[in-house]
C-alpha positions in Angstrom: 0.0 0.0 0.0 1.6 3.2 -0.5 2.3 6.0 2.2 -0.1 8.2 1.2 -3.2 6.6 0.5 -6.1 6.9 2.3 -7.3 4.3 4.6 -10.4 2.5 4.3 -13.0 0.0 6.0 -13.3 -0.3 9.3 -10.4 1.4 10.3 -11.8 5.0 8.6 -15.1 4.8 10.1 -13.9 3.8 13.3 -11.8 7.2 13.1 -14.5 9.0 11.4 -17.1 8.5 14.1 -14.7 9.6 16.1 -13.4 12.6 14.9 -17.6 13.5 15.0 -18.1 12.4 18.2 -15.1 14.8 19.7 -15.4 17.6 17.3 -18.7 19.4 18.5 -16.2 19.2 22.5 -13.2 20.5 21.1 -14.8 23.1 19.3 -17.2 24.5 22.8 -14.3 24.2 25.1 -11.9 26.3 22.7 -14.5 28.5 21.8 -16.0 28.7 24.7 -12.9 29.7 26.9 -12.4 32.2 24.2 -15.4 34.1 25.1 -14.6 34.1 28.4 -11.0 35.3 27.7 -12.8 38.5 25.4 -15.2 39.2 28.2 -12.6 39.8 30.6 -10.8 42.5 27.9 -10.6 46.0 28.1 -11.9 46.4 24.5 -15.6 45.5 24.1 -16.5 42.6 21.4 -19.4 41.4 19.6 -19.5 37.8 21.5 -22.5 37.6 18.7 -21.3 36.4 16.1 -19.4 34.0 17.9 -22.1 32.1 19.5 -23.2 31.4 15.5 -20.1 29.9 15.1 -20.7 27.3 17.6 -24.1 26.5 16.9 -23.0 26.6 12.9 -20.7 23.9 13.6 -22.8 21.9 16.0 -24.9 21.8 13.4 -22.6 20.7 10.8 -21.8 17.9 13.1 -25.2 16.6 13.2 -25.7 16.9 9.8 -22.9 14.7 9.0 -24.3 12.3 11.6 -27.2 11.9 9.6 -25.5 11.5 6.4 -23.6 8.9 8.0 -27.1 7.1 9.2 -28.3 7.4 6.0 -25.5 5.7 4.0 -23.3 8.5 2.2 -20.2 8.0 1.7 -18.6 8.2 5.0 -15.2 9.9 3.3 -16.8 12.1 1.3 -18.5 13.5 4.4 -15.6 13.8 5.9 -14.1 16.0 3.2 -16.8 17.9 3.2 -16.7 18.9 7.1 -13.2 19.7 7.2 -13.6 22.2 4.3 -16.9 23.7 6.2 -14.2 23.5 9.3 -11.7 25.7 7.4 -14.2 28.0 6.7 -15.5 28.8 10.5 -12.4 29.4 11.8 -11.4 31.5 9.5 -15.1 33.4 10.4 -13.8 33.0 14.4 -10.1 34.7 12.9 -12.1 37.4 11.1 -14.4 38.0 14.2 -11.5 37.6 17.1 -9.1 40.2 15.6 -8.3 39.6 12.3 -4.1 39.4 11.7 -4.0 39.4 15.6 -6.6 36.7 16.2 -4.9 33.7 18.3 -7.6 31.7 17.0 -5.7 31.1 14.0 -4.5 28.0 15.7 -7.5 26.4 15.1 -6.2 25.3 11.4 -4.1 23.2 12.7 -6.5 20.9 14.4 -7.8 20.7 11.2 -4.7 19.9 9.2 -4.2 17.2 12.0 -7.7 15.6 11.7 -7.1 15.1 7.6 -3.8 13.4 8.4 -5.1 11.2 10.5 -8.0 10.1 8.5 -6.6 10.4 4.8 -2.5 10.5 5.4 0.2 12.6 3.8 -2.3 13.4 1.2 -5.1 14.5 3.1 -2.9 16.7 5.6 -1.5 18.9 2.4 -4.6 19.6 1.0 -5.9 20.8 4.5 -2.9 22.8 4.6 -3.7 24.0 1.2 -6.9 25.0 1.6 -6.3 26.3 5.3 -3.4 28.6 3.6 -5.4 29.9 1.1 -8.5 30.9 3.6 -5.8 32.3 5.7 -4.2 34.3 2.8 -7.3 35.7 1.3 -8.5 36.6 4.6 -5.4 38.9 5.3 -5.8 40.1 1.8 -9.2 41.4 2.4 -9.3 42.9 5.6 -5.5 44.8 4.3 -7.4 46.0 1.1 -11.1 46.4 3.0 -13.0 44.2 0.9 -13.6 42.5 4.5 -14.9 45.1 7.2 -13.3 44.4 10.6 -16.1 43.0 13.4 -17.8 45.4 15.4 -15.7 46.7 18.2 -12.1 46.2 16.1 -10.1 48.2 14.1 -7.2 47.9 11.6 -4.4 47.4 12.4 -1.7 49.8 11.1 0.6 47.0 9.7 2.7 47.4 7.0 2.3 45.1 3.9 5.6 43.3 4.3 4.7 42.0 7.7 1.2 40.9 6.7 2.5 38.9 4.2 5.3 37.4 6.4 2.5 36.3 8.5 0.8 34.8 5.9 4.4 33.4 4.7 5.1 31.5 7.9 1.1 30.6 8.9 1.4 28.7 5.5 5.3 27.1 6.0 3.9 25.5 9.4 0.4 24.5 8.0 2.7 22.2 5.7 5.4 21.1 8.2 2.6 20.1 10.7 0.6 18.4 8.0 4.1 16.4 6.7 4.7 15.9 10.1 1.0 14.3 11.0 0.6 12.5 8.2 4.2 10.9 8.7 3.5 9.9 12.3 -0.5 8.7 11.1 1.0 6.6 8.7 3.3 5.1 10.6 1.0 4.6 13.4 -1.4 2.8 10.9 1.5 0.5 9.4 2.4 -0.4 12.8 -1.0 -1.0 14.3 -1.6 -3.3 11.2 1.9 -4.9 11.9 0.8 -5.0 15.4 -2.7 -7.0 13.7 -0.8 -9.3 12.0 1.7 -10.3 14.3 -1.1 -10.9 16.9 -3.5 -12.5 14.4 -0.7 -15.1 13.2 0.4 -15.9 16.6 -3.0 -16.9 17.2 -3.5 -18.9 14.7 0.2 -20.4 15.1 0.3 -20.8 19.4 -1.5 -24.0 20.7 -1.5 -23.7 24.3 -0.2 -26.8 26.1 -3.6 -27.3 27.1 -4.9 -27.3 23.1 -1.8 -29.8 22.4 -2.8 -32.0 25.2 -6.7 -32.2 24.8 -6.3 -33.2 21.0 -3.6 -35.5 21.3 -5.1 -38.8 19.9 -4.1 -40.6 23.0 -5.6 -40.5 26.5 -3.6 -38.7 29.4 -3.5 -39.1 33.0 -1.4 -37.6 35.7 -1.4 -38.1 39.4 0.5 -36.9 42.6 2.9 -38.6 45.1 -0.9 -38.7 47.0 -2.4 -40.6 43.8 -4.9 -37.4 43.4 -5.6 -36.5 40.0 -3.6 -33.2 38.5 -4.5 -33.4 34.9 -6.5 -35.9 32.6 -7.8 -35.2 28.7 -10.4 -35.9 26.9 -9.3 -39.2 25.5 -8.7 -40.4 28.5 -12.4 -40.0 29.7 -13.5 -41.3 26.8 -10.9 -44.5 26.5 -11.8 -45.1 30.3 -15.5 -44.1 29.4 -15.7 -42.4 32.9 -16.6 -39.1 31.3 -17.5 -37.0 34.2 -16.2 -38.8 36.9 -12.8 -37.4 36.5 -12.2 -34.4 38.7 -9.0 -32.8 40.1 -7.5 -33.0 43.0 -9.4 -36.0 43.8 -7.9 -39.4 44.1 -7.8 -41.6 41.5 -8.9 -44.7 42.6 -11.7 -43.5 44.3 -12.6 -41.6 41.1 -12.3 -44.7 38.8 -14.7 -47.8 38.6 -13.8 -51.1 39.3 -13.9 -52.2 36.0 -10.7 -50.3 34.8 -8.9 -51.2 38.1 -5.7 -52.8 36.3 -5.1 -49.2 35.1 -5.8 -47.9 38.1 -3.0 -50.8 40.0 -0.5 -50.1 37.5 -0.5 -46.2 37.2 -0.4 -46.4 41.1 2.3 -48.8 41.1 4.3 -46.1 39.3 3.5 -44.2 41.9 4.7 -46.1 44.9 7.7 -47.6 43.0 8.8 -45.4 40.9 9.2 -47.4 38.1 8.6 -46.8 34.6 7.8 -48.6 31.2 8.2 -47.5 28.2 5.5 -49.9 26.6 3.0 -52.5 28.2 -0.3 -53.7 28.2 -3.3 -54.1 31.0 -6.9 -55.2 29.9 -9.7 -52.8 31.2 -13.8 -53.9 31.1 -15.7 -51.1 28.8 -19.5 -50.5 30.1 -20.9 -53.5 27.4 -18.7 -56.2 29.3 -16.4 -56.5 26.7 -12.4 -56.6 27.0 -10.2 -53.5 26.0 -6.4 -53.6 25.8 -5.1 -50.1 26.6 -1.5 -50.1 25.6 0.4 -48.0 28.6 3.2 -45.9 28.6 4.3 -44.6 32.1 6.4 -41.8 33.7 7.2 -40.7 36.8 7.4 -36.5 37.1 10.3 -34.9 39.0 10.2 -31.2 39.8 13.0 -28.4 39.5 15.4 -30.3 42.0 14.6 -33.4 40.9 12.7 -34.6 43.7 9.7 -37.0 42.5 6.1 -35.7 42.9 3.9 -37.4 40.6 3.3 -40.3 37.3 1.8 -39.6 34.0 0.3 -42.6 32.1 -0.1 -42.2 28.2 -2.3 -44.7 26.7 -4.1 -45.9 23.8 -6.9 -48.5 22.6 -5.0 -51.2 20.5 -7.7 -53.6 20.9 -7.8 -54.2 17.1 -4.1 -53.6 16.7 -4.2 -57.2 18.8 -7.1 -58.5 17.0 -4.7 -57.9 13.7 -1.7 -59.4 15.2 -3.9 -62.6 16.2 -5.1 -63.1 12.5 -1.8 -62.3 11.6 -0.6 -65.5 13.1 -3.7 -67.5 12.7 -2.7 -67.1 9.0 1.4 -67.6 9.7 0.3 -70.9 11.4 -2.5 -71.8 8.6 0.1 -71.1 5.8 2.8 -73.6 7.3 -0.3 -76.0 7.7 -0.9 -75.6 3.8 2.0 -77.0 3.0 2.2 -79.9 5.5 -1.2 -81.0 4.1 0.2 -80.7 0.5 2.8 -83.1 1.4 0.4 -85.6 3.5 -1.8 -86.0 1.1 0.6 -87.7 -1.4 2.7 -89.3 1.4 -0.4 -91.0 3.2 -3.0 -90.7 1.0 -2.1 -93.0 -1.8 -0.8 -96.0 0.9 -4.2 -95.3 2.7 -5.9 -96.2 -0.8 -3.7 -99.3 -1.4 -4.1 -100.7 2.6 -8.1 -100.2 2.1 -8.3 -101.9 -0.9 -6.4 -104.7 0.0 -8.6 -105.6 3.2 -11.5 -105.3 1.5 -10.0 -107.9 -0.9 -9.1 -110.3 1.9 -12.2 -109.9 4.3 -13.9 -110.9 0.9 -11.7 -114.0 0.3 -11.2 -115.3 4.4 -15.0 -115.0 4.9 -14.0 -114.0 8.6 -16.2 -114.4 11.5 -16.7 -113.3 15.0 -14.1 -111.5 16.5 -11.8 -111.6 13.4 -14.3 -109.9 11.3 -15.0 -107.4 13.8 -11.5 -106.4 13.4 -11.6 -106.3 10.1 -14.1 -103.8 9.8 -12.7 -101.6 12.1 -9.5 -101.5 10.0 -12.0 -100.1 7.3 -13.2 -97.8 9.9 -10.4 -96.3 10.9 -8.8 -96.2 7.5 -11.8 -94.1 6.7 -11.9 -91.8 9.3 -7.9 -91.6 8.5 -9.1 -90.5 4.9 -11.5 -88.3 6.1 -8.6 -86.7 8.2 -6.2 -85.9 4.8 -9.6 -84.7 3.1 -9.7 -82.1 5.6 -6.2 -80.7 5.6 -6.4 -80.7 2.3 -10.0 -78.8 2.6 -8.2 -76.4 4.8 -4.9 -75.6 3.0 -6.8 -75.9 -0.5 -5.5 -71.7 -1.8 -7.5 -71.8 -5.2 -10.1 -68.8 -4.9 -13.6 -69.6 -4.4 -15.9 -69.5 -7.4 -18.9 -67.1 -6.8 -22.2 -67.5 -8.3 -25.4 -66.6 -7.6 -26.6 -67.9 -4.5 -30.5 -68.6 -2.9 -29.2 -69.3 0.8 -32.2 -70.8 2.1 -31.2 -73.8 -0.6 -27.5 -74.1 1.1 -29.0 -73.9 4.7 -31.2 -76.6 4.1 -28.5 -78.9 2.6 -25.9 -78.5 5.1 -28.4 -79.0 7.8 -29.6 -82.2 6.1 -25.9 -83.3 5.7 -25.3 -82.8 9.1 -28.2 -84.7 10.3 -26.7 -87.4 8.1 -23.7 -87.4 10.2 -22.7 -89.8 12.9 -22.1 -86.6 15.2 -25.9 -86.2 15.3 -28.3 -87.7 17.7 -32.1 -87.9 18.1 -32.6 -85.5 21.2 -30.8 -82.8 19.4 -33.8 -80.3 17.6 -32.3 -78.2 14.8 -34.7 -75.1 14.2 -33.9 -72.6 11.2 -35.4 -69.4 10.9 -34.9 -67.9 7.4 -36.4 -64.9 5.8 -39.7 -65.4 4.4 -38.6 -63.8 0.6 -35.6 -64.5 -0.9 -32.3 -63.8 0.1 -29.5 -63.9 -2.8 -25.7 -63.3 -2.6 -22.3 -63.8 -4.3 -20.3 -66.7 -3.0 -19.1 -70.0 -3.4 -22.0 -72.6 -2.3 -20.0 -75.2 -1.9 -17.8 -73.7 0.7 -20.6 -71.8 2.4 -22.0 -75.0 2.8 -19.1 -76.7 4.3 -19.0 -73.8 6.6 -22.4 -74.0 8.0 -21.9 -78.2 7.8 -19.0 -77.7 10.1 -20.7 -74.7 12.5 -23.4 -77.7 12.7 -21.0 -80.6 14.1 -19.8 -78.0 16.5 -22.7 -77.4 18.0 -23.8 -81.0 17.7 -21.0 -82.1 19.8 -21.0 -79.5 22.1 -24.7 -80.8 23.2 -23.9 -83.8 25.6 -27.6 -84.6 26.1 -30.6 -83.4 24.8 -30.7 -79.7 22.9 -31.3 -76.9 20.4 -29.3 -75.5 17.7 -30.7 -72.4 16.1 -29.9 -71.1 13.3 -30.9 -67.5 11.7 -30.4 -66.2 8.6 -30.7 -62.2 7.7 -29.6 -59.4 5.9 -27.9 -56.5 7.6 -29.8 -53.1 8.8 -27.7 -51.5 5.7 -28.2 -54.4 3.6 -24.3 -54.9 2.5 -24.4 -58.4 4.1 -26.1 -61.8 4.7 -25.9 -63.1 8.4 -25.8 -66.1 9.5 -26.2 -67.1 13.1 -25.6 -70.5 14.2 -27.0 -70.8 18.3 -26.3 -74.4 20.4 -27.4 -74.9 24.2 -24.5 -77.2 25.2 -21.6 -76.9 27.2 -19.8 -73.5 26.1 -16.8 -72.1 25.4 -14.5 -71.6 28.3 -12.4 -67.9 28.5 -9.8 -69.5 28.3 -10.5 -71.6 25.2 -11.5 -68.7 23.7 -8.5 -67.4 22.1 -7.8 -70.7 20.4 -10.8 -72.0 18.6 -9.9 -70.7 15.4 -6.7 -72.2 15.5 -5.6 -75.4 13.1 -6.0 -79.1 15.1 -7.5 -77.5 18.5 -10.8 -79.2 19.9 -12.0 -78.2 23.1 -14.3 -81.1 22.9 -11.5 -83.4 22.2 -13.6 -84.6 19.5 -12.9 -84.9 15.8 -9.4 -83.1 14.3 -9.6 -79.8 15.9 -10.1 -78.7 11.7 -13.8 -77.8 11.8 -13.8 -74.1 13.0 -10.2 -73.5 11.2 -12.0 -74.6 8.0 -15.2 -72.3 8.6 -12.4 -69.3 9.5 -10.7 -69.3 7.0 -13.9 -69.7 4.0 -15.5 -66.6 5.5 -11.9 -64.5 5.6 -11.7 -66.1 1.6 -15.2 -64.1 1.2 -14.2 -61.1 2.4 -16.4 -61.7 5.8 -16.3 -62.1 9.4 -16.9 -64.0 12.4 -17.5 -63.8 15.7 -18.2 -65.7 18.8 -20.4 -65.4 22.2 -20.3 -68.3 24.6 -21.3 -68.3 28.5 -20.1 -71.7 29.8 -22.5 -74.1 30.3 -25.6 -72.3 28.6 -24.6 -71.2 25.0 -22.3 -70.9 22.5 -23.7 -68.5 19.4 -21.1 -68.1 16.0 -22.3 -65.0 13.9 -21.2 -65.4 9.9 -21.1 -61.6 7.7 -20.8 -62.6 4.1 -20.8 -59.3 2.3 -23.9 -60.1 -0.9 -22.2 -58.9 -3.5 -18.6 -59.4 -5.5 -17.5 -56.3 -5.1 -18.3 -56.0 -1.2 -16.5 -59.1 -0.9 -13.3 -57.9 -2.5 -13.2 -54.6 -1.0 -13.3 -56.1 2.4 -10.6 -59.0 1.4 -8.8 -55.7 0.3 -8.9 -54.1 3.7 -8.2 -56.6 5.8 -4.6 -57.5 3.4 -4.2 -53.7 4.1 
């Protein structure tokens, strides 16, 4: 912007209605005290036309007011009262003695005022305008053109003087209007620095407080008395205590009893003075389940290094675990792949051979009794043994599943009748399927699906040790991205500590079968791009939930995800 240039916007009419507000004052006080000054001369004065003066420019005031409140141009009414300015005090000159009037002062306040609202450039043309009313004021009353005021006469003062006056009134109009509109200008560069700096140091200082409230991981500090100095809001909302936080109170009676291994270990730090750089404690959220917080502890020392505190850092990294646990489910599955590839032709084809060959001989001996017996529980075993390979090689089969077009309520009922086909299966266990009445359709592979539901079947039909129920409900998702499939058994349960490891290859709780069955059903629904889940209470239920996204695509973007 340059020097000189006017200023604008807020800034003007800030000064503007200002310069209004204060101008009707100044002008009464000076004018004012100059009538009392007058009265107390020797020379009587007509005080007269004076009082005009102040109720001219009183006037003027308010009539710029009102062109202000009426939407004129708030510069160009500032122009014009600093011109009508000029032009009453060089009246109050005229009327307060002319060449000798003090009053000729008054210019100056009006060279002043245009430097401060226009600059440079409105200070010299104030000074301008002031010189020339000044000028042709001298000029008339010299030459009489202008009659003096009543009770005043001319002064006898030669020509050379006059104009000296006139000479040096103008020379300090224009220094003091340089000289204002240099120190306006600057004031307005540096109050706009002054904006600036403050305006970016806003925008650029977080307060540690800011900092700490948005970090993305949940703070809590605590004195040498375990009472609470400082938490954030993650931390309210990781420990889901939100509101029960409060300072200076102490922590573990401020905490549930739920998140108590936080509570132990942040206190430990305390009392010990220990810290770790990285470790884990399991906290229960409001819903029962399990959340790993992963904790990083420190213990505070103040300016002579005396200790007097312990700040735990902390995050969720529930599903960071969750990932490292598929991570090695997959690890483990992968090295089973290739053990199965080389069973199946090591043991397979032997198996084949050995079968054959009793068969052949239990036709030829015509055994009886106790030798037959035998004989046919070589042919048992040697199929269960067969049914064994088929299943590792089930499992570590890596060819992509074919999708087609799928009505599910077909591949429920075939898997259900499969499995009521199956030795596992017993008369006092009911199976009850609840599908939905129109159809349900989706992209998969119906073979596997229907292995996986055969297999979620024997589960449950060996987890029944008496009589029982298995349930199973088929749905779409509230957003209708994916079919459901839950598969609900009244036996014996999963135990916690089973838990972890029932998706893992040759483990049976039950000590039943090859510890395949769930393995297999993992990994066709992670081959769809699905999930499942488990809820189990030992002793009254065990219920596996299947998500098979409907469509292709679904499926692909969530295989996509999870390899991400």
């Amino acid at each position: 912007m340059r020097r000189d240039s006017p200023l604008t916007g807020r800034e003007t009419a800030g000064r503007i209605a200002w310069l209004l507000a204060g101008r009707p004052l100044v002008v009464s006080v000076i004018l004012g005290t100059g009538i009392i000054i007058l009265n107390l001369g020797e020379t009587p004065v007509s005080l007269l036309p004076l009082y005009l003066l102040i109720g001219a420019s009183c006037a003027l005031s308010i009539g710029s007011w009102l062109a202000l409140l009426m939407g004129v141009s708030a510069l160009g009414t500032l122009y014009v009262q600093l011109v009508a300015d000029i032009v009453l005090e060089t009246g109050i000159i005229h009327f307060t003695g002319g060449p000798e009037s003090s009053f000729s002062l008054l210019y100056f306040l009006t060279i002043i005022c245009g430097s401060i609202v226009f600059s440079v450039r409105g200070g010299l043309v104030m000074a301008c305008l002031s010189g020339l009313a000044y000028g042709l004021l001298l000029w008339g009353e010299r030459s009489g053109v202008m009659p003096f005021a009543a009770g005043l006469t001319a002064l006898d003062m030669p020509g050379a003087h006059i104009f000296l006056r006139a000479y040096l009134h103008v020379l300090f109009f224009f220094l003091v209007a340089a000289l204002s509109g240099y120190l306006s200008e600057r004031l307005r560069v540096s109050g706009v620095e002054l904006k600036q700096i403050v305006r970016e140091l806003h925008e650029a200082r977080l307060t540690t407080d800011d900092i700490l409230q948005n970090m993305g991981s949940g703070l809590v500090t605590v004195d040498l008395d375990g009472k609470i100095v400082y938490f954030n809001r993650n931390a309210e909302l990781l420990l889901e205590c939100a509101g029960r936080l409060h300072h200076d109170e102490v922590l573990g009676a401020e905490l549930p009893e739920r998140v108590a291994p936080f509570r132990d270990h942040l206190m430990s730090v305390v009392r010990d003075g220990t810290e770790e750089v990285r470790a884990e404690v399991d906290i229960q959220t409001e819903g029962g389940s399990t959340r790993s917080l992963g904790l990083s502890t420190t213990v505070l020392y103040d300016r002579e290094g005396r200790r007097h505190g312990a700040m735990a850092v902390f995050r969720d990294i529930t599903q960071v675990k969750e990932i490292e646990e598929r991570l090695r489910l997959a690890d483990r599955m992968a090295a089973l792949g290739e053990l199965a590839a080389g069973i199946a032709h090591e043991i397979r084809n032997p198996m084949g051979s050995i079968r054959g060959c009793i068969e052949m001989l239990a036709d030829d001996l015509q055994l009886r009794g106790e030798h037959k017996r035998l004989m046919e529980l070589i042919i048992k075993e040697s199929d269960r043994l067969n049914d064994t390979i088929d299943n590792f090689l089930r499992f570590a089969r890596s060819t992509p599943p074919a999708f087609y077009d799928v009505d599910i309520s077909g591949v429920v009922d075939d898997a259900i009748r499969l499995a009521e086909a199956h030795p596992a299966y017993r008369n006092e266990i009911r199976v009850e399927c609840a599908v939905s009445s129109r159809p349900i359709h989706l992209e998969a592979d119906p073979e596997r699906v229907r292995q996986a539901l055969f297999n979620l079947l024997l589960n449950a039909f060996r987890a029944i040790k008496g009589s029982g129920t298995v349930r199973i409900e088929v749905s779409v998702s509230p957003d209708e991205s994916a079919l459901v499939i839950a598969c609900e058994d009244d036996g014996v349960g999963i135990s916690p500590e089973e838990h972890p490891r029932i998706f893992e290859p040759f483990y049976s709780g039950s000590g039943e079968g090859t510890g395949l069955g769930l393995a297999i059903v993992h990994r066709i629904v992670e081959e769809h791009g699905g999930t499942i889940s488990v809820q189990s209470k030992p002793n009254e239920y065990t219920r596996f939930v299947l998500a098979l996204p409907l469509t292709r695509r679904e499926a692909f973007a969530q295989i996509g995800d999870s390899e991400s």
